[in-house]
BAGUBA-826155 format. One record per residue (C-alpha): residue in three letters; x, y, z. Coordinates in steps of 0.25 Angstrom, whole numbers. Each point is the difference from the previous one (the first is absolute). Layout:
{r "ALA",{X,Y,Z}}
...
This chain:
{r "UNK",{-68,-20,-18}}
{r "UNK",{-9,-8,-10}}
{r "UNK",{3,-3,-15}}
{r "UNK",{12,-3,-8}}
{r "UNK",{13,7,1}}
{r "UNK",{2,9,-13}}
{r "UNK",{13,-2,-9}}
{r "UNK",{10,7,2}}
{r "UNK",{1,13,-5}}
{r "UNK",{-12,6,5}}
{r "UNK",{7,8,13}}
{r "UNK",{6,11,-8}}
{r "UNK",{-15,4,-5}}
{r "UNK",{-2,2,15}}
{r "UNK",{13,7,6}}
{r "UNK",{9,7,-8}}
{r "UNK",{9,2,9}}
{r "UNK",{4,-10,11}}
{r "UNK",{12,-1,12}}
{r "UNK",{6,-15,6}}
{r "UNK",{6,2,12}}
{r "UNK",{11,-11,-1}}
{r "UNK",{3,1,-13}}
{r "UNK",{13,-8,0}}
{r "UNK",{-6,-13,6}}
{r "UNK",{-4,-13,-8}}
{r "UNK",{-14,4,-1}}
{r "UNK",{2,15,0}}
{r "UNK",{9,0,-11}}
{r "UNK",{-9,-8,-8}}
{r "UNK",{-13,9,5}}
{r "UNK",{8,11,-6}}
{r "UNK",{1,-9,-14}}
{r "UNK",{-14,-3,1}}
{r "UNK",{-5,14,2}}
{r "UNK",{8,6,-10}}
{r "UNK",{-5,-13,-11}}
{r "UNK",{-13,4,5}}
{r "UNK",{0,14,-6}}
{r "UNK",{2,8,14}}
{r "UNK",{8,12,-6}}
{r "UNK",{6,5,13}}
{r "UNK",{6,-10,10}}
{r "UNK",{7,6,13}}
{r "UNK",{10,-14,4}}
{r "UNK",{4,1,14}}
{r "UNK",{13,-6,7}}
{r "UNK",{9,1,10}}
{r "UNK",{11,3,-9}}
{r "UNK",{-7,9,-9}}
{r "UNK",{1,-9,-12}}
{r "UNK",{-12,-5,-9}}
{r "UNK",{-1,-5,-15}}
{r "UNK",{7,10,-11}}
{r "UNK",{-13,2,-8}}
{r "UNK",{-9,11,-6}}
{r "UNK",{-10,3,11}}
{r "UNK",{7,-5,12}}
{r "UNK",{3,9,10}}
{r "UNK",{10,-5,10}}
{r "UNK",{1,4,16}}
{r "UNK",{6,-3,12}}
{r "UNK",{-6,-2,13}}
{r "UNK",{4,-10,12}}
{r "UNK",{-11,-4,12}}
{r "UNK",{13,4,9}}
{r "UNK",{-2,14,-3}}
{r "UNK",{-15,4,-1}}
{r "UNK",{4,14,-5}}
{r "UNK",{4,-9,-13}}
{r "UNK",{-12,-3,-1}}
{r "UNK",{-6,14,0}}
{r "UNK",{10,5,-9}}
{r "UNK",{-2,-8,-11}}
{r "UNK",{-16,0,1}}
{r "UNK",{1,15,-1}}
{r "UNK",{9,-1,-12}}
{r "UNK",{-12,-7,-9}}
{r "UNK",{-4,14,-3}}
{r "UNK",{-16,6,-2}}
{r "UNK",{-3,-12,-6}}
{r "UNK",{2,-11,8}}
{r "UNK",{-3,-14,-1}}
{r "UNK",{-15,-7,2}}
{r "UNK",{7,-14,0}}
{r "UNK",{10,-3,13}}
{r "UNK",{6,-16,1}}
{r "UNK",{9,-2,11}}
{r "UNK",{8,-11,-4}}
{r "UNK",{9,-1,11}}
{r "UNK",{2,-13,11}}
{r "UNK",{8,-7,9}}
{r "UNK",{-1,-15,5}}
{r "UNK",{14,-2,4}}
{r "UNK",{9,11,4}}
{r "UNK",{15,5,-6}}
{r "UNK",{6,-7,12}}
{r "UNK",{-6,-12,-2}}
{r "UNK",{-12,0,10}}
{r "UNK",{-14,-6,-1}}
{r "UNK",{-9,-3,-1}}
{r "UNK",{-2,-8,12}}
{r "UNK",{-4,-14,1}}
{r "UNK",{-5,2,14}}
{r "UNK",{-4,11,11}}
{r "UNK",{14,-5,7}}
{r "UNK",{9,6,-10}}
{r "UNK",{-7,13,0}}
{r "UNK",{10,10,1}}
{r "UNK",{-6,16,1}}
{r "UNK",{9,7,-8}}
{r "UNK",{-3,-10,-12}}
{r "UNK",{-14,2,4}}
{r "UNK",{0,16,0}}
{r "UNK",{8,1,-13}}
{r "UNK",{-9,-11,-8}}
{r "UNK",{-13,10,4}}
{r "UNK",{9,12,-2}}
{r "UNK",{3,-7,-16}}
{r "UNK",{-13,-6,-3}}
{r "UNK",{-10,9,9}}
{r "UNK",{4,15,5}}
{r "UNK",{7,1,-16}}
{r "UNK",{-11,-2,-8}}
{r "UNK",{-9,8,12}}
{r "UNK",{9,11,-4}}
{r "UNK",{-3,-2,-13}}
{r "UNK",{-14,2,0}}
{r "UNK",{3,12,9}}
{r "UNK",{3,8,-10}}
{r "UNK",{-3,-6,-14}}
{r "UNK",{-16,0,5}}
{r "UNK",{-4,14,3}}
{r "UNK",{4,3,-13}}
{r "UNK",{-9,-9,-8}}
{r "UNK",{-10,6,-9}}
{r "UNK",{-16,1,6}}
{r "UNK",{-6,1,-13}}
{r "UNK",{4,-13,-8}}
{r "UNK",{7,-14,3}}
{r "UNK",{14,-2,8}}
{r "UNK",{4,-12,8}}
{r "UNK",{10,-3,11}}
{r "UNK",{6,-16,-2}}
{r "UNK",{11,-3,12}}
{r "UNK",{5,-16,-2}}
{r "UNK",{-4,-7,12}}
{r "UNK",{-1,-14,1}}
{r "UNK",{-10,-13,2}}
{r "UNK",{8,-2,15}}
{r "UNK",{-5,13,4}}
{r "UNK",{-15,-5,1}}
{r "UNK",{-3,-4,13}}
{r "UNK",{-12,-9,-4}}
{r "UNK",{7,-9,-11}}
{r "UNK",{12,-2,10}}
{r "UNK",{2,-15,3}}
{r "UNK",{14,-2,1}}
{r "UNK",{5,9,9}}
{r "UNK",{15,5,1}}
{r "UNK",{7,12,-7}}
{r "UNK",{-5,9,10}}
{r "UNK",{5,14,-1}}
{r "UNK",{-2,-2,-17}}
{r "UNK",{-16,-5,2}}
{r "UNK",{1,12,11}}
{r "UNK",{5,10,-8}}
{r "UNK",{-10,-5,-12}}
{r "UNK",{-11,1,8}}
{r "UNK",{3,14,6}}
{r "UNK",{0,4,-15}}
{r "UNK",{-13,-5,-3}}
{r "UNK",{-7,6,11}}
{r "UNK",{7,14,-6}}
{r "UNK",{-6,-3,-11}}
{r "UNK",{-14,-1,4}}
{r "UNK",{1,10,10}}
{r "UNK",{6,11,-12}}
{r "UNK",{-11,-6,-10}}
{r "UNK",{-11,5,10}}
{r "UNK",{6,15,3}}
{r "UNK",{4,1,-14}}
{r "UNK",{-15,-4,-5}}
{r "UNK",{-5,11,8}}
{r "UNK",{5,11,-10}}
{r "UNK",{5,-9,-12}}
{r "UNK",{-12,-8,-6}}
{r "UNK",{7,-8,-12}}
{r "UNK",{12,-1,9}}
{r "UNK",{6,-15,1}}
{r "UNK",{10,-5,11}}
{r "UNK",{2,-14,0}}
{r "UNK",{11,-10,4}}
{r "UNK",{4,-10,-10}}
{r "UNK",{6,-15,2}}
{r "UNK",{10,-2,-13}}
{r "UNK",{0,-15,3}}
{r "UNK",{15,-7,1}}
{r "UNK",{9,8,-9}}
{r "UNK",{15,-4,-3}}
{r "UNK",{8,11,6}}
{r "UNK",{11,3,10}}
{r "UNK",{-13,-1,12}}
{r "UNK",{-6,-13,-4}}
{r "UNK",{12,-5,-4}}
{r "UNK",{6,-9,14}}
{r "UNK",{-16,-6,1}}
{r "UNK",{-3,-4,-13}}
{r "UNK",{4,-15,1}}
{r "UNK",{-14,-4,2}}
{r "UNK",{-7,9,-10}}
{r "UNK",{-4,-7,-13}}
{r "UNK",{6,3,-13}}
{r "UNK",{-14,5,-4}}
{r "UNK",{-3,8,13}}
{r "UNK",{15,10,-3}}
{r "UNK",{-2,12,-6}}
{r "UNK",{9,7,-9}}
{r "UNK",{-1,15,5}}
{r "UNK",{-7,3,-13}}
{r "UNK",{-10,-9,1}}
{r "UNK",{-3,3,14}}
{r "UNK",{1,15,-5}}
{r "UNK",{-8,-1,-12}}
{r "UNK",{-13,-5,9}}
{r "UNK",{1,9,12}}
{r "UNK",{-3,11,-11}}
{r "UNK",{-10,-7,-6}}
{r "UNK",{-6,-2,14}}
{r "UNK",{1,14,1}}
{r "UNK",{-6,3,-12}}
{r "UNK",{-12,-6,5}}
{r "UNK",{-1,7,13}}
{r "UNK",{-11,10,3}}
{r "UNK",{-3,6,13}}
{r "UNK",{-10,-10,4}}
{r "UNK",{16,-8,3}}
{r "UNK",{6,10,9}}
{r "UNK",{5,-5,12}}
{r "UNK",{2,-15,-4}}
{r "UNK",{9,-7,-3}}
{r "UNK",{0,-10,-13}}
{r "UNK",{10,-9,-5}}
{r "UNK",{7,-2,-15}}
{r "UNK",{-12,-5,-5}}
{r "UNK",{-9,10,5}}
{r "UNK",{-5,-8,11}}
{r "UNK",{-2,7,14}}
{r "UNK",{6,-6,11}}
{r "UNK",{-6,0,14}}
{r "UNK",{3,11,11}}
């Protein structure tokens, strides 16, 4: 990706219509808010409950990663038009119970470790599953799952938080490997994970006691440059994996 990031409101000249997988979510939510301010017309909002923004132009749907045939259902229900813009906005670093990530590989536990690459890793696989054999061959489409800058193997220094690097790595490798199968059949298609920096959600929010003012995100601002990153995408991208400013981050 070279050049400046456009301003926002540039995505809607290129999707009119546009699905967030994890639409209830700090960043997903205000995906949704962003897509919609940005001129996408039609805007499938995924969640497990089914709930999305009350808005003309947003479509609600259900679907959980627990029951894979959720996930078919609802991508069948986006009709003969279906969307050339797919964000799966969905993550977990710590667990409902309370576990991870770890700190060392002595408190690695398998069932933490299975269901944190279940959440972050088999979901959004799923996902693409789907949602890519439906993209158009003859114009632009892109396929953005959020992954992470911990998921680079290169960049890692620090160590820890296995099953989450684990996860976000596994992610990554998808993504390459979907961007070389779909780029067979799917010349200006785009697959891409994206980095949305430190945001102030439920997630981030036991670890952010060493994060500068300056470096936490609001959703919507987090939101608002993921799109503009990916309104500057073009197929030359797919594979990689870029951060909120547009900046690729290593394998």
């Amino acid at each position: 990706m070279s050049g400046a990031l456009p301003v926002m409101g540039d995505i809607g000249q290129d999707f009119s219509c546009a699905a967030v997988f994890g639409a209830s979510g700090g960043i997903g939510k205000a995906l949704v808010e962003g897509l919609a301010a940005g001129g996408v017309s039609k805007i499938h909002a995924g969640s497990r409950s089914g709930a999305a923004l009350e808005s003309d132009g947003i479509i609600p749907f259900r679907f959980d990663y627990d029951d894979p045939a959720s996930i078919a259902d609802a991508v069948e229900g986006m009709g003969e038009n279906p969307p050339a813009l797919v964000i799966v906005a969905t993550g977990v670093l710590t667990l409902d119970d309370g576990s991870g990530p770890e700190k060392s590989f002595k408190q690695i536990e398998p069932e933490v470790m299975a269901r944190t690459l279940m959440l972050n890793t088999v979901g959004p696989a799923l996902v693409a599953k789907h949602m890519l054999p439906l993209f158009p061959r003859n114009r632009r489409s892109v396929f953005a799952a959020l992954s992470a800058r911990v998921g680079s193997i290169s960049d890692n220094r620090l160590g820890g938080w296995h099953s989450y690097r684990a996860s976000k790595a596994a992610l990554n490798m998808l993504i390459r490997n979907y961007a070389i199968e779909l780029g067979r059949t799917h010349e200006q298609a785009t697959v891409v994970g994206l980095h949305p920096g430190t945001v102030d959600t439920r997630l981030s929010e036991p670890f952010q006691g060493n994060v500068p003012e300056s470096q936490l995100f609001t959703p919507e601002r987090s939101a608002n440059h993921l799109l503009d990153v990916i309104s500057a995408l073009t197929p030359t991208d797919s594979g990689k994996c870029f951060d909120w400013k547009g900046e690729e981050i290593p394998a």
